[in-house]
TIPAMAR-872551 format. One record per atom (N, C-alpha, C): residue in three letters; atom name; x, y, z. Coordinates in pm, 1 decimal. Example, Ala and Ser with C-alpha at 12.3 -4.5 7.8 and 13.67 -1.06 7.14 Angstrom:
2
<atom ALA, N, <1319.0, -569.0, 780.0>>
<atom ALA, CA, <1230.0, -450.0, 780.0>>
<atom ALA, C, <1320.0, -330.0, 780.0>>
<atom SER, N, <1285.0, -225.0, 708.0>>
<atom SER, CA, <1367.0, -106.0, 714.0>>
<atom SER, C, <1290.0, 3.0, 787.0>>
# end
This chain:
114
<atom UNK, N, <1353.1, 1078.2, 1480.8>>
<atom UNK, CA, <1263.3, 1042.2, 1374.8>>
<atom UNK, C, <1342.8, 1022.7, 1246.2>>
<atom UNK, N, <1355.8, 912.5, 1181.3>>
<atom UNK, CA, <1402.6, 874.4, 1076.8>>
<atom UNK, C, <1317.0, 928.9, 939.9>>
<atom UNK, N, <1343.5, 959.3, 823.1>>
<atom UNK, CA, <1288.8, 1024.3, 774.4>>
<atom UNK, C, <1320.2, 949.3, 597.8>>
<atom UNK, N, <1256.9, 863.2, 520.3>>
<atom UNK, CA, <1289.6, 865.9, 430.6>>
<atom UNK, C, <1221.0, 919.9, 280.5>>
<atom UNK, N, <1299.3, 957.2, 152.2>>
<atom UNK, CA, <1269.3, 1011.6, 83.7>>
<atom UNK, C, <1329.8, 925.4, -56.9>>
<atom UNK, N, <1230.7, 878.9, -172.1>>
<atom UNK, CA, <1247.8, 839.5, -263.7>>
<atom UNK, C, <1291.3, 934.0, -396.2>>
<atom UNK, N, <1321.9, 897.8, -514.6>>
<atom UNK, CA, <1388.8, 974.4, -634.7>>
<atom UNK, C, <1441.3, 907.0, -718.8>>
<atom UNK, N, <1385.7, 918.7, -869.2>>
<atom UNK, CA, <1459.5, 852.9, -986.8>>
<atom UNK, C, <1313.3, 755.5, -1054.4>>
<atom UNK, N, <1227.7, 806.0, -985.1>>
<atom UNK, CA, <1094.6, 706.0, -1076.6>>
<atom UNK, C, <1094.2, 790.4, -1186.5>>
<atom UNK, N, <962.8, 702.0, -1272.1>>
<atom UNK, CA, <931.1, 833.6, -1430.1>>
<atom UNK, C, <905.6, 755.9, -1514.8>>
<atom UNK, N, <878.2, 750.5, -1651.6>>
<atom UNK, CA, <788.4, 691.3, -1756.3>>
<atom UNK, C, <925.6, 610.7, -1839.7>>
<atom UNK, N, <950.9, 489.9, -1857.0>>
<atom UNK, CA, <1032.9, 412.4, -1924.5>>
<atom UNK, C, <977.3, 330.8, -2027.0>>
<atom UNK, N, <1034.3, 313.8, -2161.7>>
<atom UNK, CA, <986.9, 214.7, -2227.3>>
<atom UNK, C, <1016.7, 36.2, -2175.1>>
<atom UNK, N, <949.2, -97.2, -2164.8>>
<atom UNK, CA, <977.6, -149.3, -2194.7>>
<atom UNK, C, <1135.6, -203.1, -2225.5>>
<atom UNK, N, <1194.5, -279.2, -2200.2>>
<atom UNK, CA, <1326.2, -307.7, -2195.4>>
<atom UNK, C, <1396.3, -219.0, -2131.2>>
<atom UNK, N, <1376.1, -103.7, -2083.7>>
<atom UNK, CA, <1450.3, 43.2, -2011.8>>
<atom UNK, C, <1501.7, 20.1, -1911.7>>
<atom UNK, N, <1576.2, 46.6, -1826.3>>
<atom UNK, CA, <1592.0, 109.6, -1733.5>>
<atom UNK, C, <1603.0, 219.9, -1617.1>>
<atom UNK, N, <1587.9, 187.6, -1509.7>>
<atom UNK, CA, <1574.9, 314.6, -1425.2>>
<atom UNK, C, <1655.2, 293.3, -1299.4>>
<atom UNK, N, <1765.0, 421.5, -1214.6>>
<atom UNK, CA, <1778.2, 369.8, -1070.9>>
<atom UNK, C, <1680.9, 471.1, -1005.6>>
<atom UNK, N, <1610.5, 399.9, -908.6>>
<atom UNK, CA, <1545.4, 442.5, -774.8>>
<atom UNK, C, <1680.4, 480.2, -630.9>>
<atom UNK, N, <1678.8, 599.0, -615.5>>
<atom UNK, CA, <1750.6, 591.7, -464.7>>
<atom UNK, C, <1659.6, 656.5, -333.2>>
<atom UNK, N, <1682.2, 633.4, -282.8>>
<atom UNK, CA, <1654.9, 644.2, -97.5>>
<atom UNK, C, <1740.9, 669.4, 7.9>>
<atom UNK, N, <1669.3, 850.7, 23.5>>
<atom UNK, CA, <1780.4, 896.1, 114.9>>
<atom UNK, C, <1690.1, 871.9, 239.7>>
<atom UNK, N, <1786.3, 857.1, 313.7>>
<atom UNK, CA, <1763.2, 854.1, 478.9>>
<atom UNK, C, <1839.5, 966.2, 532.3>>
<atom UNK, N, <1742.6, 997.8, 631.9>>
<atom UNK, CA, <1779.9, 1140.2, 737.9>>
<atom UNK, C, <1849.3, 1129.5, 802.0>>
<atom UNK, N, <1919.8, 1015.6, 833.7>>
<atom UNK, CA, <2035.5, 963.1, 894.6>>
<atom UNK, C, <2163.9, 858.1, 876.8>>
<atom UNK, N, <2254.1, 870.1, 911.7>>
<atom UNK, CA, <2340.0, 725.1, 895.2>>
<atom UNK, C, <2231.0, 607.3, 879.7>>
<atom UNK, N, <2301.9, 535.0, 784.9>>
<atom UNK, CA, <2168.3, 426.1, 769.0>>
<atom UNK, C, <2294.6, 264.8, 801.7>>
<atom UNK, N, <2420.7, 340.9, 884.2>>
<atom UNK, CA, <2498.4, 212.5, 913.4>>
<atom UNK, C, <2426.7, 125.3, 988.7>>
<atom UNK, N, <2362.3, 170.8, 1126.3>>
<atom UNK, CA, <2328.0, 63.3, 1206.6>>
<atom UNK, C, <2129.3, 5.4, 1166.6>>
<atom UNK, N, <2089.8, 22.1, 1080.8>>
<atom UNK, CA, <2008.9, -28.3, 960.4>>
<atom UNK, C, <2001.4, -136.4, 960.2>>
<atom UNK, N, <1938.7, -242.7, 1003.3>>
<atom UNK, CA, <1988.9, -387.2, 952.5>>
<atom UNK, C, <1921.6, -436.2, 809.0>>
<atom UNK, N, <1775.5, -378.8, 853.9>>
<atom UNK, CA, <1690.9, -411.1, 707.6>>
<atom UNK, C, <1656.0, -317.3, 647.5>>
<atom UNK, N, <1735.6, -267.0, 513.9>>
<atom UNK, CA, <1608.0, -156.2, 425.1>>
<atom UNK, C, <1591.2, -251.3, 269.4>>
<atom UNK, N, <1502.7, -199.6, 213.8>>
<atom UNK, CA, <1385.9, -288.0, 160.7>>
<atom UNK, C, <1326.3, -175.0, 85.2>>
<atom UNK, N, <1275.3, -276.4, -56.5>>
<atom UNK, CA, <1190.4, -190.6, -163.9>>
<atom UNK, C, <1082.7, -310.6, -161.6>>
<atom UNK, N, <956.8, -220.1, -132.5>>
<atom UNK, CA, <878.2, -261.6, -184.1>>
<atom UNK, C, <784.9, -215.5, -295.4>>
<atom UNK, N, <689.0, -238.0, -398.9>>
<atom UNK, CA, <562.4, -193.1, -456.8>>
<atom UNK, C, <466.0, -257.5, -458.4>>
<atom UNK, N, <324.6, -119.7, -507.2>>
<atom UNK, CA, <226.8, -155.3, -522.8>>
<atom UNK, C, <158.9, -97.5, -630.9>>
<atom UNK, N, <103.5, -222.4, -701.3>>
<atom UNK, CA, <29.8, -181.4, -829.4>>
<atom UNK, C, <-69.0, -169.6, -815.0>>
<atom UNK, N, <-168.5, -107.3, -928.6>>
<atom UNK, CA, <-345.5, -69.0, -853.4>>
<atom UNK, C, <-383.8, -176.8, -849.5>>
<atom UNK, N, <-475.7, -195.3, -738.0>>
<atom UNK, CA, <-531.9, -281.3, -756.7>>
<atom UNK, C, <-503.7, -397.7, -687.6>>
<atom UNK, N, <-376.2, -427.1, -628.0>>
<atom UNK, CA, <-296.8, -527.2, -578.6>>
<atom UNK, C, <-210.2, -504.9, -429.6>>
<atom UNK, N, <-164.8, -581.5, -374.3>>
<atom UNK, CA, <-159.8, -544.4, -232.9>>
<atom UNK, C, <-23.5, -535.0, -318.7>>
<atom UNK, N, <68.8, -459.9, -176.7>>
<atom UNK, CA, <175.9, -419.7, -145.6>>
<atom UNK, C, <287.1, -540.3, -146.9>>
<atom UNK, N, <368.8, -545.5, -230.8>>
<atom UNK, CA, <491.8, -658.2, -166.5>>
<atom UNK, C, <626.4, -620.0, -207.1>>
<atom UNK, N, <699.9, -689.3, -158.8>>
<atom UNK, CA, <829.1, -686.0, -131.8>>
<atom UNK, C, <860.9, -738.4, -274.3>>
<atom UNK, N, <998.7, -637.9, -305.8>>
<atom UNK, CA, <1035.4, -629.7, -429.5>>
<atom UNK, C, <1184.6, -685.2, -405.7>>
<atom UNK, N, <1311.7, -632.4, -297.7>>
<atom UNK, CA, <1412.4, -670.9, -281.5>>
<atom UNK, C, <1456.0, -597.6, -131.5>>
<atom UNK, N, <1508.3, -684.1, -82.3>>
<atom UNK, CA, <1546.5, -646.2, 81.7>>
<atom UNK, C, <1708.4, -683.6, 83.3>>
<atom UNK, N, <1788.3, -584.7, 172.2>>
<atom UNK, CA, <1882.0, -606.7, 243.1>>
<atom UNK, C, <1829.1, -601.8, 343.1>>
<atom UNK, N, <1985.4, -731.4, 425.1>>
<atom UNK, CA, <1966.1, -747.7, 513.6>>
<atom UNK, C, <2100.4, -786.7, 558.7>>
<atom UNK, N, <2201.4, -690.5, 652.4>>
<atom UNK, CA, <2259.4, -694.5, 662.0>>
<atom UNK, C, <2397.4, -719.1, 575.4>>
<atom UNK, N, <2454.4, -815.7, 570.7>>
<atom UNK, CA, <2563.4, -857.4, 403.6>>
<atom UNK, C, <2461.6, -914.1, 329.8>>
<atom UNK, N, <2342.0, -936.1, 319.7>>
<atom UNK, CA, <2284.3, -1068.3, 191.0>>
<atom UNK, C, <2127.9, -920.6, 140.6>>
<atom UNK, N, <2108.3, -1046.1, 0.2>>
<atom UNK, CA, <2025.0, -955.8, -67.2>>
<atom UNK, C, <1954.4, -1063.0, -77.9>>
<atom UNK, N, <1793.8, -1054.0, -99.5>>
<atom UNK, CA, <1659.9, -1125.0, -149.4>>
<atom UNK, C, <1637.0, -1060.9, -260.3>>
<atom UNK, N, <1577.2, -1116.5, -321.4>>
<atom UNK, CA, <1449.7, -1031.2, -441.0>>
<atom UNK, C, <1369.0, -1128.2, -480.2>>
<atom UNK, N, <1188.3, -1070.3, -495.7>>
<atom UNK, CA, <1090.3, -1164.5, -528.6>>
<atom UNK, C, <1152.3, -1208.5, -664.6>>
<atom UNK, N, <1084.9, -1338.1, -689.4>>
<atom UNK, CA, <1083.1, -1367.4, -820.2>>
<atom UNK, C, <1069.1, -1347.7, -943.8>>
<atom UNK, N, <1002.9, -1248.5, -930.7>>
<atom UNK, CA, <946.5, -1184.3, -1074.4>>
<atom UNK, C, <1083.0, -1060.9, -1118.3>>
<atom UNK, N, <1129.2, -1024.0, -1014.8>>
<atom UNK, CA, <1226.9, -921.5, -1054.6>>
<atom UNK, C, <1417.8, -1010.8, -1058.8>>
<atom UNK, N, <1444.2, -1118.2, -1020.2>>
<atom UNK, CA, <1526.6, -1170.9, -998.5>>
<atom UNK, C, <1629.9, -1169.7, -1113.1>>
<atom UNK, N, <1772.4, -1122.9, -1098.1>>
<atom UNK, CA, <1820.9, -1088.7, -1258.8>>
<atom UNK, C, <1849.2, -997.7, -1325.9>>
<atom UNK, N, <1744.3, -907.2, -1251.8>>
<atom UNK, CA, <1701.9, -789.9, -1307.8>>
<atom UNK, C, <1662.8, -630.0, -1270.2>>
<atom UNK, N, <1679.2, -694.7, -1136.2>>
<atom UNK, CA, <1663.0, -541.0, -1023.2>>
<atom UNK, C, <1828.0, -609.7, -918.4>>
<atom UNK, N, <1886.0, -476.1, -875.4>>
<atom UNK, CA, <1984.8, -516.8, -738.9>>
<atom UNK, C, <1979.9, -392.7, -716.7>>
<atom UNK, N, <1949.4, -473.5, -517.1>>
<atom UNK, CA, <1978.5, -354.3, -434.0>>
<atom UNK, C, <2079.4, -342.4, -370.6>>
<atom UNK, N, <2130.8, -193.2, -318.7>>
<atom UNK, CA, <2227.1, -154.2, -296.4>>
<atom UNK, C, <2233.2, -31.1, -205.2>>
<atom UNK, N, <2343.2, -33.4, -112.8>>
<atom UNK, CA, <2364.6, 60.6, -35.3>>
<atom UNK, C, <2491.3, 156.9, -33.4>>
<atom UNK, N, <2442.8, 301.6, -26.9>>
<atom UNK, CA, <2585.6, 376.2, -47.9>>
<atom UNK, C, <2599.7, 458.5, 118.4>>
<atom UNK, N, <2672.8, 390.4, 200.0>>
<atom UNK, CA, <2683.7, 410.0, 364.1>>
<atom UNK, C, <2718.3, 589.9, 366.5>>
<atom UNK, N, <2819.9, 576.5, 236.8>>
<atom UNK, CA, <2888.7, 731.8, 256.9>>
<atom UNK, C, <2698.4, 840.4, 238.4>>
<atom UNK, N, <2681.7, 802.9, 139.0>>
<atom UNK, CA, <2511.4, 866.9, 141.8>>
<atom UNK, C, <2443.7, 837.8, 184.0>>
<atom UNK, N, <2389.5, 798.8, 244.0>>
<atom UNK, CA, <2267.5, 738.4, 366.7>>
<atom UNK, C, <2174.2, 713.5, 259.1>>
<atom UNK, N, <2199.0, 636.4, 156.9>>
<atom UNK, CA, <2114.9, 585.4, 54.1>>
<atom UNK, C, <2120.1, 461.0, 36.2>>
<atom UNK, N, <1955.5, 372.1, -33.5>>
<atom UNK, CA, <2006.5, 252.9, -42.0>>
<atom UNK, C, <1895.3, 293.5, -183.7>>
<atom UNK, N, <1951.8, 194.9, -298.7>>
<atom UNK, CA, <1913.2, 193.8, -451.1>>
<atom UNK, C, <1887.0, 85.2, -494.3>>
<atom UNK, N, <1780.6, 113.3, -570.0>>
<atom UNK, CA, <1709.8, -49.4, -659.7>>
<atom UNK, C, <1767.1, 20.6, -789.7>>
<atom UNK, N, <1840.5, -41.8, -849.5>>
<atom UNK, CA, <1893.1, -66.7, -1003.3>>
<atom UNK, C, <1800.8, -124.4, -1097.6>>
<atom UNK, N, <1705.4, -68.7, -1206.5>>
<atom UNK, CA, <1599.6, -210.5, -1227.9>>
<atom UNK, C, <1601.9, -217.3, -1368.3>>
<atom UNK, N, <1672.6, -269.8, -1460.1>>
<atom UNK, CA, <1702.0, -335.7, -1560.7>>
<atom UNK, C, <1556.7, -388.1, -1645.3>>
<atom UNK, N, <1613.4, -442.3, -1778.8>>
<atom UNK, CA, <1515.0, -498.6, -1872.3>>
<atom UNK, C, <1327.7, -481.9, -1809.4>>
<atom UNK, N, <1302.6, -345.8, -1764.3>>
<atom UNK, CA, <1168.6, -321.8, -1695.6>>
<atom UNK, C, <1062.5, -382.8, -1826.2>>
<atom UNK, N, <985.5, -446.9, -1763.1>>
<atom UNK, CA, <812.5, -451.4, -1813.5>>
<atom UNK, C, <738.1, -415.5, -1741.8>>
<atom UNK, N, <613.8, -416.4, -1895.5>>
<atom UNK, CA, <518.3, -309.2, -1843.7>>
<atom UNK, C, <441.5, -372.6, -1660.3>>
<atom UNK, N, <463.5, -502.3, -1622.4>>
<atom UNK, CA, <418.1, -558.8, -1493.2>>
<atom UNK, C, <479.5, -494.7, -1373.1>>
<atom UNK, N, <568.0, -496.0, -1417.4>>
<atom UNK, CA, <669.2, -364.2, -1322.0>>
<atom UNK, C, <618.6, -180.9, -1296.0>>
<atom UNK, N, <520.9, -171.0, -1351.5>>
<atom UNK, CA, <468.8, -65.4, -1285.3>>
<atom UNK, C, <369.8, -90.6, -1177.1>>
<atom UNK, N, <449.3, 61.2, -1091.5>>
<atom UNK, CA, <408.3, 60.7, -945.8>>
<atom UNK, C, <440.6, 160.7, -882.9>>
<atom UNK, N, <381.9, 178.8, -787.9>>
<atom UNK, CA, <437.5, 283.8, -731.9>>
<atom UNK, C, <539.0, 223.1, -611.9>>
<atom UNK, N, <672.7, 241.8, -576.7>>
<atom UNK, CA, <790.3, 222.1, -562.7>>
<atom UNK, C, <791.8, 259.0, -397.5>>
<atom UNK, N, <815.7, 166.7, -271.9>>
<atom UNK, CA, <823.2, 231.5, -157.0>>
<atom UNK, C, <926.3, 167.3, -93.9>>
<atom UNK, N, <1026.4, 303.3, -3.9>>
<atom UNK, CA, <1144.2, 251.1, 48.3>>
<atom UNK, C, <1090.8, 240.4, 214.9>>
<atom UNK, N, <1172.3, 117.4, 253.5>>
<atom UNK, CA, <1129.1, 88.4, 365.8>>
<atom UNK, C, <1229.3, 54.0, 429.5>>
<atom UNK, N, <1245.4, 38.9, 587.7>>
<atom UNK, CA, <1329.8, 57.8, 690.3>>
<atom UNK, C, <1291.2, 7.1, 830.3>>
<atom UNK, N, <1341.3, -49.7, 924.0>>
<atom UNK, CA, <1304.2, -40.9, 1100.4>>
<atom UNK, C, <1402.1, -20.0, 1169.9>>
<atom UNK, N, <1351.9, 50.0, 1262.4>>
<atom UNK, CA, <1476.9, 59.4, 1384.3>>
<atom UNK, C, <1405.6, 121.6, 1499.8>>
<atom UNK, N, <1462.6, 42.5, 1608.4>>
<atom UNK, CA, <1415.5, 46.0, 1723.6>>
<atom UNK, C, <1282.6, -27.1, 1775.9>>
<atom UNK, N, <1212.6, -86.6, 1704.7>>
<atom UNK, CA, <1104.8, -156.8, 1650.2>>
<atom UNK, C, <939.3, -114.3, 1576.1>>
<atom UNK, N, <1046.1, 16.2, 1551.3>>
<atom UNK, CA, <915.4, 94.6, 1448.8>>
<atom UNK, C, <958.8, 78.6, 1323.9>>
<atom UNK, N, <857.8, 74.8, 1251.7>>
<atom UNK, CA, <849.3, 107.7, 1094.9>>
<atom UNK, C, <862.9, 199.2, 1021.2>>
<atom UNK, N, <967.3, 276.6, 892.1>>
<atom UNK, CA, <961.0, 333.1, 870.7>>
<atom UNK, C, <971.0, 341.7, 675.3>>
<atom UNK, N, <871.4, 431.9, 636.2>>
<atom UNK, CA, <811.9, 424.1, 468.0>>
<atom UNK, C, <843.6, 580.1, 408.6>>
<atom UNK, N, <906.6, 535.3, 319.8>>
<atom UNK, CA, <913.9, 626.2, 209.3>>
<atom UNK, C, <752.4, 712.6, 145.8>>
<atom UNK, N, <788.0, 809.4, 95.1>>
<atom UNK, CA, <588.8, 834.4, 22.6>>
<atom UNK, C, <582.4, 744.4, -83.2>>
<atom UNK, N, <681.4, 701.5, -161.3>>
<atom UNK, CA, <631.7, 639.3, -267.3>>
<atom UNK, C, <687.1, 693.8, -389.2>>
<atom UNK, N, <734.4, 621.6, -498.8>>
<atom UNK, CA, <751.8, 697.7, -625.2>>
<atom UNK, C, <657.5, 634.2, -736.0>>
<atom UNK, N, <621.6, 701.1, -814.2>>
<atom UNK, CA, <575.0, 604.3, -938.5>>
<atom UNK, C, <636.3, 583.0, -1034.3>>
<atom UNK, N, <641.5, 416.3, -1109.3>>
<atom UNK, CA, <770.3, 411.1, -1204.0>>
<atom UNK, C, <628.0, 328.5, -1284.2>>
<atom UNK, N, <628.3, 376.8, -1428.6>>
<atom UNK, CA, <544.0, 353.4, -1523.7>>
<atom UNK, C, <666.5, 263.4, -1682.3>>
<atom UNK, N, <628.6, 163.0, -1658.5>>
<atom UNK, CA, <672.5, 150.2, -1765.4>>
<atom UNK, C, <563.8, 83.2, -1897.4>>
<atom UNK, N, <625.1, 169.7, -2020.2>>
<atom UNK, CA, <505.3, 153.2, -2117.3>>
<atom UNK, C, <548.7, 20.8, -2184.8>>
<atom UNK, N, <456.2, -44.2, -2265.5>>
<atom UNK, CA, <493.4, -133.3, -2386.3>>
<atom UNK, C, <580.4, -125.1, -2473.4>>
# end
């Protein structure tokens, strides 16, 4: 059972920054996809920035301005998220598969004010 756990959300002004990391209960070498997603009230769930193997995505709205990243020696992978607005609050979920199950973080909440 893979097990992941989020850390580093919290109340930012506007232009702020914050890193989010995500530990995994295990080597996260053979990992192909881990992935941040959020969800704001009110709004479905989406994908914020994915690895995938050597290459990185990120939706549009964060492009520039969030990078994700993996530290193999820590079984962590981190969203970096730069010049935040207030649209950028959400609650923050790390995500993962292997073996062909799904696996989710609880969630962090990252609030950023005006």
């Amino acid at each position: 059972q893979l097990q992941l756990v989020e850390s580093g959300g919290g109340l930012v002004q506007a232009g702020g920054s914050l890193r989010l990391s995500c530990a995994a209960s295990r080597s996260i070498i053979m990992l192909n996809v881990m992935a941040w997603h959020r969800q704001a009230p009110g709004k479905e769930r989406e994908l914020v920035a994915l690895s995938r193997g050597g290459s990185t995505t990120y939706t549009d709205s964060v492009k520039g301005r969030f990078t994700i990243s993996r530290d193999v020696a820590k079984n962590t992978v981190n969203l970096q998220m730069n010049s935040l607005k207030p649209e950028d609050t959400a609650v923050y979920y790390c995500y993962t598969n292997s073996g062909g199950l799904s696996y989710w973080g609880q969630g962090i909440q990252v609030t950023v004010s005006p």
